[in-house]
One Martini backbone bead per residue (centre of mass of N, CA, C, O) as a GRO file, in nm:
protein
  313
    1UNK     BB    1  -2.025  -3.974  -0.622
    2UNK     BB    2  -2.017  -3.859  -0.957
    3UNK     BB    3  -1.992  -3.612  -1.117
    4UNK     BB    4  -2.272  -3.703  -1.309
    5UNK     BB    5  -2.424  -3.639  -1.083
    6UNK     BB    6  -2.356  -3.396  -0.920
    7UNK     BB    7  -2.437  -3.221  -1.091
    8UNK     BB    8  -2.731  -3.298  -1.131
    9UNK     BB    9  -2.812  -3.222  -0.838
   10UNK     BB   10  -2.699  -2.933  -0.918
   11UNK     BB   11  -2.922  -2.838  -1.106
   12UNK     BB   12  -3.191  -2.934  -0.943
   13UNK     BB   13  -3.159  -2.738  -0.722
   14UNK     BB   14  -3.182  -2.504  -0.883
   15UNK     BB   15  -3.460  -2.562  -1.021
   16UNK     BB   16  -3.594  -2.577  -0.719
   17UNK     BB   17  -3.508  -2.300  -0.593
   18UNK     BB   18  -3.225  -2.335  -0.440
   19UNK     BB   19  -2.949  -2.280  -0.261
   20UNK     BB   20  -2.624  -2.214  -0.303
   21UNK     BB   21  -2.382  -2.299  -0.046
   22UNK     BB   22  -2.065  -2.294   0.035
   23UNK     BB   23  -2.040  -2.668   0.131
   24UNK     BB   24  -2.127  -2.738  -0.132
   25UNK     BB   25  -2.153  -2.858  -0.434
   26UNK     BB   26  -1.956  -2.742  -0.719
   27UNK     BB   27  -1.865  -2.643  -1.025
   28UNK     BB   28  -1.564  -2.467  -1.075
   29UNK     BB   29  -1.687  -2.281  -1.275
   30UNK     BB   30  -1.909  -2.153  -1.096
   31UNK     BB   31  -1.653  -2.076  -0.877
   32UNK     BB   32  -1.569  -1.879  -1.090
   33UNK     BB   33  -1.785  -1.686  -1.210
   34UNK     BB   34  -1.838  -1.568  -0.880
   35UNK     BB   35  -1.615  -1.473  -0.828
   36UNK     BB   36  -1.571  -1.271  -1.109
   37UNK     BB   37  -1.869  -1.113  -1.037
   38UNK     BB   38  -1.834  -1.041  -0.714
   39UNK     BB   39  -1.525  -0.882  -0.782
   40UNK     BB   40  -1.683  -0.657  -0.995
   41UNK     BB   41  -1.821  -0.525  -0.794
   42UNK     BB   42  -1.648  -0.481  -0.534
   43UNK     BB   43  -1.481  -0.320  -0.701
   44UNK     BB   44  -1.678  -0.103  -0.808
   45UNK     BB   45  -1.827   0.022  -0.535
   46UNK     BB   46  -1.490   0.152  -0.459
   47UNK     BB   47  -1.427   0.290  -0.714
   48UNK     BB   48  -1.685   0.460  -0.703
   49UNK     BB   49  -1.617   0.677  -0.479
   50UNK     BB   50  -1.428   0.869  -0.590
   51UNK     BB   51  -1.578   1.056  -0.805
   52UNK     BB   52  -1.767   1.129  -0.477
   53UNK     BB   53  -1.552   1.223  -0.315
   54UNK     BB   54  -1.454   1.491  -0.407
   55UNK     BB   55  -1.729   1.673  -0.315
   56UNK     BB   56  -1.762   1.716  -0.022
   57UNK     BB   57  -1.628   1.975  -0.032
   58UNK     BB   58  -1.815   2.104  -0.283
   59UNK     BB   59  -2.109   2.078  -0.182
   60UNK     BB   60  -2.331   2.335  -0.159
   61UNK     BB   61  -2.481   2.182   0.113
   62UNK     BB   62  -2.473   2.045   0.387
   63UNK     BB   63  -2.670   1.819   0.307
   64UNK     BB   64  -2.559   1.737   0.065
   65UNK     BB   65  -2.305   1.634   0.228
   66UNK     BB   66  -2.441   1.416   0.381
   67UNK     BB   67  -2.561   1.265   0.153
   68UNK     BB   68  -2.288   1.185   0.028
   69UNK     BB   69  -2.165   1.050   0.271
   70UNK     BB   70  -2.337   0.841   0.294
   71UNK     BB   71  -2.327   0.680   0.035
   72UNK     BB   72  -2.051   0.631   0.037
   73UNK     BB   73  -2.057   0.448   0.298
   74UNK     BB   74  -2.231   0.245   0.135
   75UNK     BB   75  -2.030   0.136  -0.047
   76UNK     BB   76  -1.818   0.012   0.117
   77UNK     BB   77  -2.024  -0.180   0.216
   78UNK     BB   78  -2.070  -0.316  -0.015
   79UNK     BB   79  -1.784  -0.428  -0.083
   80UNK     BB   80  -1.795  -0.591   0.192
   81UNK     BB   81  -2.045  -0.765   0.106
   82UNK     BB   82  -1.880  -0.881  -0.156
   83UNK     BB   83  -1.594  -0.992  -0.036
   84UNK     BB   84  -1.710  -1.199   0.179
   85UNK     BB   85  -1.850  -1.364  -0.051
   86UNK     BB   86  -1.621  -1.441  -0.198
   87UNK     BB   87  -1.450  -1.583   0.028
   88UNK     BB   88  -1.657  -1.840   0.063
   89UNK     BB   89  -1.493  -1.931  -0.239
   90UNK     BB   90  -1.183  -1.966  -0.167
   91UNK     BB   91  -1.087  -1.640  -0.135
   92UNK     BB   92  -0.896  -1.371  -0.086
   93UNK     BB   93  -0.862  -1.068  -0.051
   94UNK     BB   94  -0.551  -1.036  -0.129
   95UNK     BB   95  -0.647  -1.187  -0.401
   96UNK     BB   96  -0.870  -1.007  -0.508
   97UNK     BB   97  -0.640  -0.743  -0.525
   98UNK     BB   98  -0.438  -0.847  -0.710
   99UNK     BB   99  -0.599  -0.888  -0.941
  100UNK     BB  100  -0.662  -0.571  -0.968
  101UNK     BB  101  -0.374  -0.444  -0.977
  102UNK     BB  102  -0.289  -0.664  -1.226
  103UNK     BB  103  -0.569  -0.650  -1.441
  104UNK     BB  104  -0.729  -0.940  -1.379
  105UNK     BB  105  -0.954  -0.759  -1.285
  106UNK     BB  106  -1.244  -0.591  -1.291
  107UNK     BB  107  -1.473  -0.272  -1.368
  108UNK     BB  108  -1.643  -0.094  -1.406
  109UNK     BB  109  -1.672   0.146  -1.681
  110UNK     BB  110  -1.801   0.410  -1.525
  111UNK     BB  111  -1.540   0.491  -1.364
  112UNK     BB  112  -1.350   0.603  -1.599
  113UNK     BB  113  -1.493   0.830  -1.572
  114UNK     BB  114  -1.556   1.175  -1.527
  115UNK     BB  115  -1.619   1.445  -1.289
  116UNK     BB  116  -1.713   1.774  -1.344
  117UNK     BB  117  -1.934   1.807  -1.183
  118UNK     BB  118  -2.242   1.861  -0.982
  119UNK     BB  119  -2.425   1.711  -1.223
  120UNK     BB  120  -2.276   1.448  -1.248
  121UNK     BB  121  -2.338   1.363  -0.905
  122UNK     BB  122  -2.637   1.317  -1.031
  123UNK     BB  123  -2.607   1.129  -1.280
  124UNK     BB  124  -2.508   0.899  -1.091
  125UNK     BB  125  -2.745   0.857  -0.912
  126UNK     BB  126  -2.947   0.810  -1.172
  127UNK     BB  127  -2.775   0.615  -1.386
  128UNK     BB  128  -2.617   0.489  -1.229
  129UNK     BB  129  -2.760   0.353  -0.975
  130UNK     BB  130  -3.026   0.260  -1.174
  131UNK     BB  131  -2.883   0.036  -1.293
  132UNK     BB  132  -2.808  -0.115  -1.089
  133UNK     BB  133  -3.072  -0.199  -0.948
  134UNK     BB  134  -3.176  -0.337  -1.200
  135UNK     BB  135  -2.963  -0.559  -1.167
  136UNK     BB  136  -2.989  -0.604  -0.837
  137UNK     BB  137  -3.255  -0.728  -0.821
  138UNK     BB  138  -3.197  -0.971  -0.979
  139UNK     BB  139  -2.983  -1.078  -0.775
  140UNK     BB  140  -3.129  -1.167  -0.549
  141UNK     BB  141  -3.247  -1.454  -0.649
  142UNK     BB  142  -2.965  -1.573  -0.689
  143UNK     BB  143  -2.822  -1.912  -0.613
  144UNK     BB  144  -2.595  -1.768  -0.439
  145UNK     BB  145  -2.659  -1.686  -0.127
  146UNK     BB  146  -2.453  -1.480  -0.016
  147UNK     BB  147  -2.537  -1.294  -0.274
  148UNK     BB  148  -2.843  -1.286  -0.238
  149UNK     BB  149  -2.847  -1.171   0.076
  150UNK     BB  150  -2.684  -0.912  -0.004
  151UNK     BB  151  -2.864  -0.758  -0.202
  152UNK     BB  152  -3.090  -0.675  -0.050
  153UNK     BB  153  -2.929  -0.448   0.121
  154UNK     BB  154  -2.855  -0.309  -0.138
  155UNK     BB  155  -3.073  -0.211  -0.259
  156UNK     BB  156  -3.207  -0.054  -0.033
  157UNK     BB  157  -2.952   0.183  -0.099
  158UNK     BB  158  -2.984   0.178  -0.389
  159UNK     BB  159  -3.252   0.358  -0.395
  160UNK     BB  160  -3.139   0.609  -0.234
  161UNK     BB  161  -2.892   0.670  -0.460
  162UNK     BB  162  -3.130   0.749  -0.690
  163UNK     BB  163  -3.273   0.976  -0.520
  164UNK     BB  164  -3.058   1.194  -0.495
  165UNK     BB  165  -2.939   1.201  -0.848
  166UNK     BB  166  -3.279   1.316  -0.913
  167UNK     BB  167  -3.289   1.524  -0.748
  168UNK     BB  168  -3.045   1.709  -0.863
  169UNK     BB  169  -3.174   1.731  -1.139
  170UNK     BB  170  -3.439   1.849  -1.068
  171UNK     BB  171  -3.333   2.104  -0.992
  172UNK     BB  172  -3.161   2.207  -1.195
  173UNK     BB  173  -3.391   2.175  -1.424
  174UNK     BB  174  -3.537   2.447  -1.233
  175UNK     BB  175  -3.329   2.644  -1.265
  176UNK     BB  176  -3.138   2.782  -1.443
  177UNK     BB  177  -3.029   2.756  -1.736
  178UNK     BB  178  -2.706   2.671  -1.664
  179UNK     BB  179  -2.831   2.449  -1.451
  180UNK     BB  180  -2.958   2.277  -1.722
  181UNK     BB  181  -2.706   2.257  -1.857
  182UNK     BB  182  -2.560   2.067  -1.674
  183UNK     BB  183  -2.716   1.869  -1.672
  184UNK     BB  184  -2.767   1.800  -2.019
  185UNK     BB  185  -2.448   1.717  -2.005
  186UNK     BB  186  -2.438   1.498  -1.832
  187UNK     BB  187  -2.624   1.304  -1.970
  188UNK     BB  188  -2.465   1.290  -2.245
  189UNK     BB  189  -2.182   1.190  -2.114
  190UNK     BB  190  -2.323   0.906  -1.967
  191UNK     BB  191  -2.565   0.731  -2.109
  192UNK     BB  192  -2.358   0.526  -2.263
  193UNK     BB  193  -2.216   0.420  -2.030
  194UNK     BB  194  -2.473   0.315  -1.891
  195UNK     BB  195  -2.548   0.105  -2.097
  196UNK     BB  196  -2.261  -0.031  -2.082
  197UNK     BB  197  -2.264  -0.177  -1.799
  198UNK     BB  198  -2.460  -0.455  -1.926
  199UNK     BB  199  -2.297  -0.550  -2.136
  200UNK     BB  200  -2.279  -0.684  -2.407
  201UNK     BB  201  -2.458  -0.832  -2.624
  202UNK     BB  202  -2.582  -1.165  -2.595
  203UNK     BB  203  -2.411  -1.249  -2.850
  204UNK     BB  204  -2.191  -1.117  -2.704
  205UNK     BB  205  -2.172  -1.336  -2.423
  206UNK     BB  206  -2.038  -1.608  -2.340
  207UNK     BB  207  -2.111  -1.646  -2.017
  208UNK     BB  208  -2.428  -1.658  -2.025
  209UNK     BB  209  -2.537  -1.925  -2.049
  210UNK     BB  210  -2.432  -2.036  -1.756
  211UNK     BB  211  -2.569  -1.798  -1.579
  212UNK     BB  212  -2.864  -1.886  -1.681
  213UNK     BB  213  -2.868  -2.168  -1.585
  214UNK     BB  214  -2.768  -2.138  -1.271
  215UNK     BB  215  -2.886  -1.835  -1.172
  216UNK     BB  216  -2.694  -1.606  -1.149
  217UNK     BB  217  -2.853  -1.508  -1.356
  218UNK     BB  218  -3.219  -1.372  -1.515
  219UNK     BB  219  -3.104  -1.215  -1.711
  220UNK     BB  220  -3.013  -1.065  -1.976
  221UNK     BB  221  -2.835  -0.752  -2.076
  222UNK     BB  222  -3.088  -0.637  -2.261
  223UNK     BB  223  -3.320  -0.652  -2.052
  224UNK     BB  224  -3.159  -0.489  -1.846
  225UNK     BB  225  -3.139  -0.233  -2.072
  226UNK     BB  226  -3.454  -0.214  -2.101
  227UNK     BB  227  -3.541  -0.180  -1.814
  228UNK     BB  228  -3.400   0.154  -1.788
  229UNK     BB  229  -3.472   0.298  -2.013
  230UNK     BB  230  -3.805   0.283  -1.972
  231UNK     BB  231  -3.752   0.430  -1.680
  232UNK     BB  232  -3.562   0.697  -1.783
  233UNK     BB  233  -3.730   0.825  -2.044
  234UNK     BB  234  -3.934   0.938  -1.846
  235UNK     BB  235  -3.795   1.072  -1.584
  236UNK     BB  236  -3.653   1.290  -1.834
  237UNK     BB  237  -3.962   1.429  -1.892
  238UNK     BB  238  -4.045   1.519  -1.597
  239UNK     BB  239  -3.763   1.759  -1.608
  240UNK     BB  240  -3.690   1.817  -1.917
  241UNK     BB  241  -3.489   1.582  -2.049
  242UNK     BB  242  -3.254   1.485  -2.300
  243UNK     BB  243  -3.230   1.226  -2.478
  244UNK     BB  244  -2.889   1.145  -2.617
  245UNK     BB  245  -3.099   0.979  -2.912
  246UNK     BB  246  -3.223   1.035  -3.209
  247UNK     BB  247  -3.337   0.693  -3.220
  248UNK     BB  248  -3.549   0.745  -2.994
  249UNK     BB  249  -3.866   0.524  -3.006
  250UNK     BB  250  -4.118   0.407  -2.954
  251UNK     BB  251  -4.300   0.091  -2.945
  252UNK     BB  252  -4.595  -0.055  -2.987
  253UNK     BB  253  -4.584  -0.318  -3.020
  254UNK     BB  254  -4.322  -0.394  -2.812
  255UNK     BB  255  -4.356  -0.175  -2.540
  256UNK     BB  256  -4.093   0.021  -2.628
  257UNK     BB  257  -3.754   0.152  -2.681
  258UNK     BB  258  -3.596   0.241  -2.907
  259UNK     BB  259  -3.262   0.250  -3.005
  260UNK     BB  260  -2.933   0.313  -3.031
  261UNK     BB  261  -2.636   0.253  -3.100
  262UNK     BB  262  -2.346   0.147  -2.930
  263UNK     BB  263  -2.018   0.197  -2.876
  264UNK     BB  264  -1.815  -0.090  -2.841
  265UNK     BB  265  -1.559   0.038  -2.884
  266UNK     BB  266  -1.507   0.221  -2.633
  267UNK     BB  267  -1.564   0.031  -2.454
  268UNK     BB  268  -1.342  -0.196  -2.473
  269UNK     BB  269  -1.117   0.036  -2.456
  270UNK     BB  270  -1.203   0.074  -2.137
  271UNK     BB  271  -1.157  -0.201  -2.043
  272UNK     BB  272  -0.816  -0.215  -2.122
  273UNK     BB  273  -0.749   0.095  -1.992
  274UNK     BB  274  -0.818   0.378  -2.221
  275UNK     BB  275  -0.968   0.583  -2.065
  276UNK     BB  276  -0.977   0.866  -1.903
  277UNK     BB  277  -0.950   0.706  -1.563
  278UNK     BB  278  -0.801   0.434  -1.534
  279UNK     BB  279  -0.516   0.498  -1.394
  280UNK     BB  280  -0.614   0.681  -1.190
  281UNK     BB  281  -0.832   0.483  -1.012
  282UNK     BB  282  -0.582   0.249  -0.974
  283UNK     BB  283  -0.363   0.423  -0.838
  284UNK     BB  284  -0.543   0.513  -0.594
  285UNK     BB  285  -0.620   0.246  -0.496
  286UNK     BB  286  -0.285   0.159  -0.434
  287UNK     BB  287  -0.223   0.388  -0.244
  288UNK     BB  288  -0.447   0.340  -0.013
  289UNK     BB  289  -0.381   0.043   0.020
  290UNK     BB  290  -0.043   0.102   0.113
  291UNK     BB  291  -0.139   0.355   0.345
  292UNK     BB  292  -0.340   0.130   0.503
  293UNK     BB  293  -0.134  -0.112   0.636
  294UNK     BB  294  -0.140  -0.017   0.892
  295UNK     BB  295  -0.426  -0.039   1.009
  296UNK     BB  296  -0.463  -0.331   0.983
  297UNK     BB  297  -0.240  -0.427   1.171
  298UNK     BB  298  -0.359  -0.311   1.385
  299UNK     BB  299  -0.634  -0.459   1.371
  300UNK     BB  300  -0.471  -0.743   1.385
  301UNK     BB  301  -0.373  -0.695   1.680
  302UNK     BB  302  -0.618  -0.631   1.846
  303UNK     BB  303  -0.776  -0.893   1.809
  304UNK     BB  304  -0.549  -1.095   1.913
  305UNK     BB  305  -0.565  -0.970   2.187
  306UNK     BB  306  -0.862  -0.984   2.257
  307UNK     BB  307  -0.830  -1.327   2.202
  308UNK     BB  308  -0.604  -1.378   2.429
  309UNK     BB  309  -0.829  -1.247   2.691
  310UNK     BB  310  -1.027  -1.440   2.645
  311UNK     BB  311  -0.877  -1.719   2.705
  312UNK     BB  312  -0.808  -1.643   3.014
  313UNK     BB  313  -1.101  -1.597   3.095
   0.00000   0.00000   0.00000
């Protein structure tokens, strides 16, 4: 079969919603596109751990620390779950690390901002993990198998992570005034940082097409930027806290909330390296990661005695 058969018949699949599987034939660009879409999700994960491995230890009670462990925790899981599924397309663990440390892969630009306390590590589990979710739960669908595998399992607890950080925004905003402006200061500091998540607007967005065609993704940037605004601009009402942005307005027409230009200068300037915080969390993983080669050589050590030792028995 000829490349334009081959094409045809991997078009004619995904349009029939089957998955296409890692022994599949597939496009070059699909399996670079796919590459580089699940290594800076499973990139974000982990580099997303940091801001909130900060608080471990200065969380307010038990609970709070008990949940925020767990959380921590099941980031790790996911971005494990995504580097696997990345490797499934033909690339090692560490072409993927190499790849981050020399900056030639990114990670979400919203792991860039600071956490400067207690009230940010409620925003960040409400505004950036509810936008994960908004986006992740469409990535359910997506046309390759083991990244649509994973995202099931990280879904569910993706939705656990967004009820941790919204539940402490709402204990601030019912707290005394000084702890409802903590809150109200996080929400005004993340509020577009967490819009730019979605990338870029659709129309200046070169790769959504192929995106959208292979069915790696089914929503585009703008829908799935707008069906977060209308669930958080609700749930920042009932609890009494507003969304800083002047021109945020209800429209009767089409069902939705209008909303205000995001600086998309700012986005680009935080995605080439100039954020407030790109430095130090590109750094803190460079230096865990060197830190850490300790132990992987012991498991890889230890794997291989117990392989020796299954072949003799």
């Amino acid at each position: 079969m000829d490349d334009d058969k081959r094409l045809e018949a991997f078009q004619a699949k995904i349009d029939r919603e089957e998955k296409i599987e890692p022994r599949d034939w597939m496009p070059e660009d699909y399996r670079k596109h796919l590459i580089r879409q699940i290594s800076q999700h499973a990139h974000s994960e982990v580099v997303g751990m940091q801001p909130e491995g900060n608080y471990i230890t200065r969380a307010p009670s038990l609970r709070a620390k008990v949940v925020l462990l767990a959380k921590i925790q099941d980031e790790a899981g996911h971005g494990l779950y995504l580097y696997s599924a990345a490797e499934t397309l033909g690339i090692t663990r560490d072409e993927l690390l190499e790849q981050l440390h020399g900056g030639k892969a990114k990670y979400s630009s919203i792991f860039n901002y600071p956490t400067l306390n207690w009230a940010d590590i409620g925003a960040v589990g409400w505004l950036v993990d509810g936008a994960a979710i908004v986006n992740q739960v469409s990535l359910q669908r997506t046309s390759y198998g083991p990244y649509s595998r994973g995202m099931v399992r990280i879904c569910k607890e993706e939705s656990f992570h967004q009820r941790q950080g919204y539940e402490i925004m709402a204990d601030m905003a019912k707290g005394t005034p000084e702890q409802k402006a903590m809150a109200q200061d996080a929400l005004n500091r993340l509020w577009w940082p967490s819009l730019m998540m979605f990338g870029p607007h659709d129309a200046d967005s070169p790769r959504s097409g192929n995106a959208l065609k292979w069915k790696i993704k089914r929503e585009t940037n703008d829908e799935l930027r707008q069906k977060f605004i209308d669930k958080t601009v609700q749930q920042a009402e009932v609890i009494g806290l507003t969304i800083p942005d002047p021109d945020l307005k209800w429209n009767e027409e089409t069902g939705h909330y209008d909303s205000g230009e995001i600086n998309w200068e700012e986005f680009y300037n935080v995605v080439k390296g100039n954020g407030p915080c790109n430095n130090q969390r590109l750094t803190h993983h460079k230096r865990a990661h060197d830190e850490g080669a300790w132990v992987r050589e012991a498991a890889n050590a230890y794997a291989k005695k117990q392989l020796e030792k299954s072949k003799v028995a």
